[in-house]
Phi, psi and omega in degrees: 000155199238133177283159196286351150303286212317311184288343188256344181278328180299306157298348148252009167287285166327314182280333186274309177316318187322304200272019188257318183302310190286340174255341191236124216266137184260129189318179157310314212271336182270359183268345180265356165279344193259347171254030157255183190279345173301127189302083168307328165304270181265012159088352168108003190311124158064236185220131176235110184246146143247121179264104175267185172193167198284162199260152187204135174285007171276125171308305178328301191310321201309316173320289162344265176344276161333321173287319152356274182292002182260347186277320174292308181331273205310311178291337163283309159342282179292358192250340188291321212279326168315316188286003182083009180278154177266145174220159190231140173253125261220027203320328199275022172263350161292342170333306219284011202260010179281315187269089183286342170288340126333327190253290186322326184287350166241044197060011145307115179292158185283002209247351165278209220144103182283109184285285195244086172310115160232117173247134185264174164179180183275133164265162190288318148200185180244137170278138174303156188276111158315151179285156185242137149219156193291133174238103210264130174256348175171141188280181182205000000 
């Protein structure tokens, strides 16, 4: 039996490739994969967080807002990865602030707005870290 997560990430996954196909022209070599079943959105993940915020008729707030929520994203992010999880920020799921029936279906009020798409999971695999060195050009 496939749980009830499943089925609605899968289904907005499919709503989001729809509007994405419709709005956005794809190379070649992305188009016949965008026409398979494979979940080209969210990777088949999980877990689906969207952190929305209420809409504000100032364009300024939207900035704000966003970074706001690109700030919160990152701090989920360094604590999935303390935790051995993999994460993804998701942009092409903003389509989705176009279908408000699509958002209402995971308890977004329509007075909201999807900032930030995030998907978690177990990775396939972790690539070794490369070595680093500090390249300092001048101290102040």
């Amino acid at each position: 039996m496939i749980p009830l997560i499943s089925i609605i990430i899968e289904s907005l996954s499919r709503k989001t490739r729809e509007l994405v196909m419709k709005s956005m022209p794809f190379l070649e070599e992305s188009e016949a994969a965008s026409k398979s079943e494979r979940d080209m959105i969210f990777y088949g993940a999980p877990l689906l967080i969207f952190i929305s915020v209420k809409k504000s008729p100032n364009p300024l707030w939207r900035v704000v807002n966003f970074l706001d929520c690109g700030l919160a994203a990152q701090n989920m992010f360094l604590f999935a990865f303390q935790e051995g999880l993999g994460s993804c920020f998701i942009g092409f799921a903003d389509h989705l602030n176009h279908v408000p029936e699509s958002l209402a279906q995971i308890g977004i009020p329509e007075d909201h707005e999807l900032m930030a798409p995030l998907i978690f999971g177990y990775p396939k695999e972790v690539p070794e870290a490369m070595p680093r060195e500090a390249k300092v050009l001048r101290w102040i």
